[in-house]
FIKOL-970674 format. One record per residue (C-alpha): residue in three letters; x, y, z. Coordinates in steps of 0.2 Angstrom, whole numbers, plus 2048, in hexadecimal, padded with zeros to 3 digits. Example, Ala and Ser with C-alpha at 12.3 -4.5 7.8 and 13.67 -1.06 7.14 Angstrom:
<sites>
ALA83E7EA827;SER8447FB824;
</sites>
This chain:
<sites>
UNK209C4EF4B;UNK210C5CF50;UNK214C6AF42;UNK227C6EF3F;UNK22DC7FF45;UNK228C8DF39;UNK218C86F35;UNK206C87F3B;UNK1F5C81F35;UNK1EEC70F39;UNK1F5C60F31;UNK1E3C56F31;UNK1E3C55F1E;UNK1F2C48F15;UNK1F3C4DF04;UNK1FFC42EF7;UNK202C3FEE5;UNK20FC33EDF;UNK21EC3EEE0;UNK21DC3DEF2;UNK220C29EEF;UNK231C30EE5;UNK238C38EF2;UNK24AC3FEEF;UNK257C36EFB;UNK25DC48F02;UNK24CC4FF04;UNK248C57F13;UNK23CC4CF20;UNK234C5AF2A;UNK230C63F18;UNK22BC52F11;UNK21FC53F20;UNK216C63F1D;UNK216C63F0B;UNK209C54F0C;UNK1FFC5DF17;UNK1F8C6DF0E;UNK1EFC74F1B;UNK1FFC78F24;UNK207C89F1F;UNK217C93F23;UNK219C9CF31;UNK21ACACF2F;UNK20ECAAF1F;UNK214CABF0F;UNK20ECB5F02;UNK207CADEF3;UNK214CB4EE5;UNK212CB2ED3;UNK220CAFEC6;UNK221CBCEB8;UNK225CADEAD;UNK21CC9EEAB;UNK228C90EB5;UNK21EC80EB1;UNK222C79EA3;UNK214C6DEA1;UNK207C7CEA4;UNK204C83E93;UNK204C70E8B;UNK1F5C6EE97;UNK1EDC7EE95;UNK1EEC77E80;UNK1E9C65E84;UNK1DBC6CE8D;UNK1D4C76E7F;UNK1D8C69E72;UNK1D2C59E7E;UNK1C2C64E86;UNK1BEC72E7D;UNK1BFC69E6C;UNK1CAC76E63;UNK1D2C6FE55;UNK1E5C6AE56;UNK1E8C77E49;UNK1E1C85E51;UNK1EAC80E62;UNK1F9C80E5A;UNK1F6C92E53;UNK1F1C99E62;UNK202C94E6A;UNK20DC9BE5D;UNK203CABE5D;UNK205CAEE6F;UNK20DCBAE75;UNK20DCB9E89;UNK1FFCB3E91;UNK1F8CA0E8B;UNK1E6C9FE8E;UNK1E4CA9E9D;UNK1F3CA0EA8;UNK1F8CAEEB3;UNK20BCACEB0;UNK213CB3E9D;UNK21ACA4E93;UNK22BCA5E8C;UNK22BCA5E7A;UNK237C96E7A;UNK22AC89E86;UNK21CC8EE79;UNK226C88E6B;UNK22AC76E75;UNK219C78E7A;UNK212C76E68;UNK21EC6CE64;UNK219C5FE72;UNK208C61E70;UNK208C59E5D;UNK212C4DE63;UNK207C49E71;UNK1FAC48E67;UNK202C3DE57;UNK205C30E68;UNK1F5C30E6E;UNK1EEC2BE5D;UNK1F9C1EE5B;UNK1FAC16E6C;UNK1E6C17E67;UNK1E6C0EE5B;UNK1F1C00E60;UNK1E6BFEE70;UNK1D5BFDE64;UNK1E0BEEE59;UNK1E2BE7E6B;UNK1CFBE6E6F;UNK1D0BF4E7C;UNK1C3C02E7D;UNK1C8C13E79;UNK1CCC1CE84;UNK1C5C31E88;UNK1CAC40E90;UNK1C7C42EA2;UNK1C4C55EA9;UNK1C4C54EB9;UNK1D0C43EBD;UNK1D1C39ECB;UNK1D4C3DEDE;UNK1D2C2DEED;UNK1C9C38EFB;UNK1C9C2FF0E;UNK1B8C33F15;UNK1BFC41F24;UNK1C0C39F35;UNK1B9C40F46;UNK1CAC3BF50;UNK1DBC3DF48;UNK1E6C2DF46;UNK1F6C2CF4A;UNK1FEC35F3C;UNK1EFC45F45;UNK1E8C42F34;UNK1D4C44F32;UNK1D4C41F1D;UNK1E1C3CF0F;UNK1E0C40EFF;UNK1E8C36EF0;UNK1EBC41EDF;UNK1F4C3DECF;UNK1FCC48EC1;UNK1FAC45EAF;UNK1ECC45EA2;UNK1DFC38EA7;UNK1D3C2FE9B;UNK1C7C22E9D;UNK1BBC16E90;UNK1A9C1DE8F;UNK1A2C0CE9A;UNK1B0C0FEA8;UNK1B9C00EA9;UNK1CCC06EA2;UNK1D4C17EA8;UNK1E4C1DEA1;UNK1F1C29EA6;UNK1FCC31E9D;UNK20BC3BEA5;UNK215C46E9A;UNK22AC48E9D;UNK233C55E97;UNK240C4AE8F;UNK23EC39E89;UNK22FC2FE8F;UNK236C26E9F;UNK239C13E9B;UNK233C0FEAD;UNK230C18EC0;UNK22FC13ED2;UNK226C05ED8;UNK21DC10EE6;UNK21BC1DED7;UNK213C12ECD;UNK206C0BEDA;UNK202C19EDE;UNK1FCC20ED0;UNK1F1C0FECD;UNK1EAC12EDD;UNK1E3C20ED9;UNK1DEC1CEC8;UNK1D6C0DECE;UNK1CCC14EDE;UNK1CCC25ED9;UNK1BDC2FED4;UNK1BAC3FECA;UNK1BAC4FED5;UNK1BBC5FED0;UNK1CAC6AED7;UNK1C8C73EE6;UNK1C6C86EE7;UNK1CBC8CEF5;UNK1D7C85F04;UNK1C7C80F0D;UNK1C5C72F13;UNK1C0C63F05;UNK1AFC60EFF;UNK1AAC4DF0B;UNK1A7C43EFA;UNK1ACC43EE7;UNK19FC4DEDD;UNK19FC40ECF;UNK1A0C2DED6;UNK1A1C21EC8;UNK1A4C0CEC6;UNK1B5C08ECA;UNK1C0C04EBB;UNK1C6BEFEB7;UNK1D7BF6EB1;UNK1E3C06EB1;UNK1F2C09EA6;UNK1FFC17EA8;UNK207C1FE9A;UNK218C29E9A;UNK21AC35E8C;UNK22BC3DE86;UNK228C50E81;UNK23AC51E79;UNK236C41E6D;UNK224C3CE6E;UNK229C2DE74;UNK21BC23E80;UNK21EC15E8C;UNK212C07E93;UNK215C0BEA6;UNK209BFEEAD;UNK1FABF6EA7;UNK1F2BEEEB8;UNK1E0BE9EBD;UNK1D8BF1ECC;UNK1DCBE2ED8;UNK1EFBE3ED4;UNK1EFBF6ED8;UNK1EABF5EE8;UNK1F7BE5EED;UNK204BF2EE6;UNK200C01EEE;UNK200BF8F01;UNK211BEFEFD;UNK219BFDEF4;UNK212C0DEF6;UNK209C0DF07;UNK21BC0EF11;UNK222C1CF07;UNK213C26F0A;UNK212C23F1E;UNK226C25F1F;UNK223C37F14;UNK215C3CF21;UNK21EC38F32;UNK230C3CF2E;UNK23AC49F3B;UNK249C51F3A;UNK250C5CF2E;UNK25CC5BF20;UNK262C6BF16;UNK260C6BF02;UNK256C6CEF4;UNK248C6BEFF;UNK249C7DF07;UNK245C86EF8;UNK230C7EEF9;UNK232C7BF0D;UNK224C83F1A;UNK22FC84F29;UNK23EC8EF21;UNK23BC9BF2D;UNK23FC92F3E;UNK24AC83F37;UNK25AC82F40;UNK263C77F34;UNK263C83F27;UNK273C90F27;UNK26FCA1F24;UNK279CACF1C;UNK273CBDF18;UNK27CCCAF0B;UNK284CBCF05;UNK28BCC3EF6;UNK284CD6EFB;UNK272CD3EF0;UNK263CDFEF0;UNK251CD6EF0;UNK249CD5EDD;UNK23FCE2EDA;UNK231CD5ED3;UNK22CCCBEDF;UNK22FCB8EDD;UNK22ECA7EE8;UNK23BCA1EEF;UNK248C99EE4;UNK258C90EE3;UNK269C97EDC;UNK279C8CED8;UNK289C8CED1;UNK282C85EC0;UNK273C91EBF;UNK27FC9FEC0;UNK287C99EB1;UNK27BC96EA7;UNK273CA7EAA;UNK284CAEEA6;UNK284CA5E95;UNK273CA9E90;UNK263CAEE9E;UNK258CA4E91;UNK25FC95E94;UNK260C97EA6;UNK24DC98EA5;UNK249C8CE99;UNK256C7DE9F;UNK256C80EB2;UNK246C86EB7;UNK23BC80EAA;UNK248C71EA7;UNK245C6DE94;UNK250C62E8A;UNK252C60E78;UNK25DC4EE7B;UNK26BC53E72;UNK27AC48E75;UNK287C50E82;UNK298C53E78;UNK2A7C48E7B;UNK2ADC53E86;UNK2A0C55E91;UNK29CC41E92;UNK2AFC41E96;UNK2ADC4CEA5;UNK29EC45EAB;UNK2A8C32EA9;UNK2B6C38EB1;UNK2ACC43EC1;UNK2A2C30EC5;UNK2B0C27EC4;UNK2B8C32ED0;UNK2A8C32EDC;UNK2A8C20EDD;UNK2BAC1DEE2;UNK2B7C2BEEE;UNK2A8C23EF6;UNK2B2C17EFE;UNK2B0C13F0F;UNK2BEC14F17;UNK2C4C22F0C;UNK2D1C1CF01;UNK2DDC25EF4;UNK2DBC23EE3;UNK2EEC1FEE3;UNK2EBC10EEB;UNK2DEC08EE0;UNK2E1C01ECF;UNK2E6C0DEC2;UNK2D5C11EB5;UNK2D5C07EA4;UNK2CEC11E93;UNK2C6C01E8D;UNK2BCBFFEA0;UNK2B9C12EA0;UNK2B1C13E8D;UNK2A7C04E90;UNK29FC09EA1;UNK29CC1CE9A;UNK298C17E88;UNK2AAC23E82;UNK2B2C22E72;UNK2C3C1CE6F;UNK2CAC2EE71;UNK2C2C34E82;UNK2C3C25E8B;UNK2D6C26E88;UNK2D5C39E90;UNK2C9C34E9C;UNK2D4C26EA2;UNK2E5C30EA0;UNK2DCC3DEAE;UNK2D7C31EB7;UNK2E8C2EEB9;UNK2EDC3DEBC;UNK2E1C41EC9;UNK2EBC32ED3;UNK2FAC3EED8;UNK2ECC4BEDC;UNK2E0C3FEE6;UNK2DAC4CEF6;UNK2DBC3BEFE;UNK2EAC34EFF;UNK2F1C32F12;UNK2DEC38F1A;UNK2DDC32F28;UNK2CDC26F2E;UNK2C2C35F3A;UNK2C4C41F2B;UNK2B4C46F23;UNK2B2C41F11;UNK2A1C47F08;UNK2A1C45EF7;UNK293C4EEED;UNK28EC56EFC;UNK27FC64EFA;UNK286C73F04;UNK275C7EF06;UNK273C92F0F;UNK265C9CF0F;UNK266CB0F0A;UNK256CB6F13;UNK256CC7F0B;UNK255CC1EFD;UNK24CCB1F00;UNK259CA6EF6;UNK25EC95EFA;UNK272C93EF4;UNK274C81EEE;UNK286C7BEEC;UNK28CC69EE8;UNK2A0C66EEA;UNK2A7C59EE1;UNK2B1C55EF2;UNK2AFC5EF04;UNK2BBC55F10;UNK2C3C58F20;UNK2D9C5AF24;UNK2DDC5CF35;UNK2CEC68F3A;UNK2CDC70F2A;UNK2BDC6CF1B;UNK2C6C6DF0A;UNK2BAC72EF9;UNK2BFC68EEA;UNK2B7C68ED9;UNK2BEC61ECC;UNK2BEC66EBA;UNK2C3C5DEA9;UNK2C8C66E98;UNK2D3C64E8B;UNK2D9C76E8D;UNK2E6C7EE9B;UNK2DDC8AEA6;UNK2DDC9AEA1;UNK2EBCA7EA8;UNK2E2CB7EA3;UNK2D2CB5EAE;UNK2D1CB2EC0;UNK2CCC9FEC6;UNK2BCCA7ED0;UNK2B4CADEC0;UNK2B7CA0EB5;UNK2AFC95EC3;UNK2A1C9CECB;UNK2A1C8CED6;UNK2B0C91EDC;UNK2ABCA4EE1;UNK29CC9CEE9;UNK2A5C90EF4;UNK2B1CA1EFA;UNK2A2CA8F00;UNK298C98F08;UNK2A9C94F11;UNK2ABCA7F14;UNK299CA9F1C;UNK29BC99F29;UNK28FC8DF1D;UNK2A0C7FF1D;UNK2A5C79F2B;UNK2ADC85F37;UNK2AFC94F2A;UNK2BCC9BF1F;UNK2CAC9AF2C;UNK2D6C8CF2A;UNK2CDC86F1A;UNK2CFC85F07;UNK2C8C80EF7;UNK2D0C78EEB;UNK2D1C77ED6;UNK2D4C67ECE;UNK2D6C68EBC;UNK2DBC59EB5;UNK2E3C56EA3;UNK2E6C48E97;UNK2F7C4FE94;UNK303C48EA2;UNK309C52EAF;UNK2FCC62EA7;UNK2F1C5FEB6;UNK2F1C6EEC3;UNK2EAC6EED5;UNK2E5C83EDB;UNK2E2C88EEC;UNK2D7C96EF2;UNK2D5C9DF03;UNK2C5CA1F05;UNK2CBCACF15;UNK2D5CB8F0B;UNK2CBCC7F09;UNK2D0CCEEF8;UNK2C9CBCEF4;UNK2B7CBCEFC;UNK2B6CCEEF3;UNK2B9CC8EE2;UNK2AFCB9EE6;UNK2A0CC4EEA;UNK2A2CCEEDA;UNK2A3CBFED0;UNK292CB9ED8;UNK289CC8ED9;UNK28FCCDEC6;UNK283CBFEC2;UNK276CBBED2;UNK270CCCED1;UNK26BCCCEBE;UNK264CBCEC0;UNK258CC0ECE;UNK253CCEEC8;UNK24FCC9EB5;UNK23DCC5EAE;UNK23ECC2E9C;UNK24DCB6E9B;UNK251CBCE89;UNK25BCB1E7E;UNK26FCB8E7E;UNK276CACE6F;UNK289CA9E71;UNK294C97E6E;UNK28AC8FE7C;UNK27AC8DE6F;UNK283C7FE69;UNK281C76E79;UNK270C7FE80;UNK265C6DE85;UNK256C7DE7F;UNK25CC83E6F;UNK24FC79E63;UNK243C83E6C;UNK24EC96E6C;UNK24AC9DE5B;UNK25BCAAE5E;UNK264C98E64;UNK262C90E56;UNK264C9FE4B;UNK276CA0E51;UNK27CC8FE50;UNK275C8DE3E;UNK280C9EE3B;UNK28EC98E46;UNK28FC85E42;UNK29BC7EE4F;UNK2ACC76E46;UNK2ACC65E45;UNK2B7C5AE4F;UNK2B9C67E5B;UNK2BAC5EE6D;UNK2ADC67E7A;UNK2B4C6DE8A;UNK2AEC62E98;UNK2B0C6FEA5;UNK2A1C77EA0;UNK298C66EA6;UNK291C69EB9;UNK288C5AEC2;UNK27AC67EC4;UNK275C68EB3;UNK26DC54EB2;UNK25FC57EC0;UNK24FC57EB4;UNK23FC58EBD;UNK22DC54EB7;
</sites>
């Protein structure tokens, strides 16, 4: 096949692992395309840039799994070696924050208390014991003279995770850690993949250069009878049975569910701005993609980094505290702590909302049946007290409903990724509306927020909601529609107190507007692209960092500062970006 725009190289080698089998449903096809063929690179090349901090959260727990699993170094003197580190872990070229060591030691003892036990439950059951693997698994094609159809010569199968097997062969086992809670299930094609691999796999050692593969595995061994996957929770120790299958059953799984997702993630065309431009070869030439250079007036980092992503709720959280920027959106750990009320509210209320507004035909919230507090607390799990809130705005949000009178050819996107590019700085700007919708030629912005509070008079609405600076200078840049001219954005803050609820409008036209707006976002953008140590800044928000177990100043603070009880937390701090965990 042919490469997309902005890439070159030759696509004769077909590289997957099962997150390809997991696509997202807004990934791009063309990047899909090329990221499964490694051998195809960016054109112009891209430099190889390393991060000044270590942004895999799984790297050091392998780096200590390795010394403890292959090295034989006691737990206790892995353990030690962690907490003493001060930078560097065992040679990984990037510096570890102190706050991923500490969940890093932390997850390790509990990795290892589950390994015993699920051990010794599977010796009760008559199975062999089970060893650690060095090298794992990969399924290697042997390379073909003529391409297929696909222009593919070879494919190669890989998996992630820790790999053991029992001395004589016959069982393998996976285990794949999350960062939260171990995960109760996964896709179908997910899953068979992974079998398939484990079942037809054999040990390779990695490659060392991006030469072409070695033509056979170094180590062929017997094929195993049976493979069972585990899932482990960092957060909790928790470990989950994924599958347990015999060889025969892995390969009936991976035709019917895993084969199609593969070939439709190899052939798919066409782009589709998003998340996927931050990883994606053929930035460079991609039409689709709206640049929007000196979008808020930033100067390149003086460190250099890959390319990364910026959003309304990274801005915010950087504001609040650059540590927990690091460790809950790049690194994206998770202590489980239970949302407040309030945001559990705010998040009940903004689905609630995106459903009714998903309608098709677009319909007003006025003409649908008012909401009930005993429907809304049992669908979203709410207390007597917020499901009355949540209901009563709700309500409220009927005399406000954008909706009402649309006509049928307006546009109506709800949740709608709005993405531009800032080449000088290499920064893909993410931005998610609650609603983006057309009136008579015009595209209208809405977010909606919840809280129990009125807005605040003394501060400007652009800085107490970044979003809102961010959508000023997207709509002021031509990344919306047809531009700022003729548009607006909209605030919906909604309040259980009847008739408390306010609808503001900002023109993102008006000058003195788009200035503020890129004061706003360069008082924050430009700190954050520039910072390298993410030091902790404690404040009221520790109470509600998802990394505070790990933040020795965090929890300091809130041990000082105990929150009062019975104090109802603001749901307006709740933004839709802050759930998107990755593994």
């Amino acid at each position: 096949m042919q490469n997309p725009p902005g890439t070159a190289g030759h696509g004769w080698l077909i590289k997957v692992s099962p997150r390809h089998a997991r696509p997202a449903p807004a990934a791009c096809p063309s990047h899909l395309r090329t990221a499964v063929r490694p051998m195809v690179t960016a054109d112009p090349p891209t430099p190889f840039r390393p991060a000044p901090r270590e942004e895999f959260a799984f790297g050091p727990l392998f780096a200590a799994l390795d010394l403890w699993e292959h090295e034989g170094w006691p737990l206790g003197r892995v353990l030690a070696e962690l907490r003493s580190t001060r930078g560097v872990f065992r040679g990984r070229g990037a510096v570890v924050h102190p706050a991923l060591l500490e969940w890093t030691a932390q997850a390790l003892e509990r990795y290892a208390v589950a390994r015993e036990r699920e051990q010794s439950q599977a010796r009760a059951a008559g199975l062999p014991s089970t060893a650690p693997v060095r090298s794992g698994w990969t399924v290697r094609t042997a390379r073909r003279e003529v391409p297929d159809a696909r222009g593919a010569r070879q494919y190669e199968h890989t998996v992630w995770g820790r790999p053991y097997a029992s001395a004589d062969g016959s069982l393998r086992e996976l285990w794949i850690p999350s960062l939260g809670r171990a995960k109760e299930d996964r896709p179908a094609a997910e899953k068979a993949a992974i079998a398939h691999v484990m079942a037809k796999g054999e040990e390779t050692p990695r490659r060392r250069a991006r030469v072409a593969p070695p033509e056979a595995p170094t180590n062929p061994g017997r094929p195993p009878d049976r493979v069972r996957v585990f899932d482990f929770g960092c957060a909790d120790g928790s470990a989950t049975l994924l599958l347990d299958w015999r060889s025969a059953q892995a390969a009936e799984r991976f035709t019917a569910d895993t084969a199609p997702v593969f070939h439709h993630v190899a052939t798919g065309t066409g782009t589709r701005p998003g998340e996927s431009c931050v990883e994606c070869k053929g930035i460079s030439r991609c039409t689709a993609l709206r640049r929007t250079p000196d979008l808020w007036g930033g100067t390149p980092s003086t460190q250099a980094h890959k390319r990364r992503s910026l959003s309304a709720w990274d801005l915010r959280l950087y504001g609040e505290c650059p540590a927990q920027y690091h460790l809950v959106r790049r690194l994206h750990l998770d202590n489980l702590a239970e949302e407040g009320d309030g945001a559990r509210r705010g998040r009940a209320v903004d689905d609630w909302l995106n459903k009714r507004h998903s309608v098709r035909p677009a319909r007003t919230c006025r003409s649908l049946p008012r909401p009930d507090e005993f429907e809304v607390a049992g669908e979203y799990n709410l207390d007597g007290p917020s499901a009355w809130e949540a209901a009563r705005m709700l309500d409220e949000h009927r005399a406000l409903c954008p909706l009402d009178g649309i006509a049928p050819e307006e546009q109506v996107l709800v949740q709608h990724t709005v993405t531009a590019y800032v080449p000088e700085l290499d920064v893909v700007v993410l931005a998610v509306p609650d609603l983006l919708y057309t009136f008579r030629g015009r595209w209208i912005w809405r977010e909606t927020k919840t809280s129990s509070r009125p807005l605040w008079e003394g501060r400007s609405l652009l800085r107490s909601y970044p979003q809102l600076a961010l959508a000023v200078l997207l709509f002021s840049a031509g990344a919306v529609g047809t531009g700022a001219r003729r548009s607006w954005i909209e605030l919906e803050h909604l309040r259980a107190d009847r008739g408390l609820s306010r609808l503001e409008r900002i023109d993102p036209a008006h000058p003195e507007t788009v200035t503020e707006a890129r004061e706003v976002i360069a008082e924050i953008a430009q700190p954050l692209l520039n910072d390298t140590s993410y030091e902790p800044r404690t404040g009221r928000h520790c109470h509600g960092c998802q990394a505070r177990t790990w933040c020795g100043p965090g929890t300091a603070y809130t041990a000082d500062h105990p929150r009062a009880t019975g104090t109802l937390e603001d749901a307006s701090a709740w933004d839709p970006d802050r759930g998107n965990p990755h593994d």
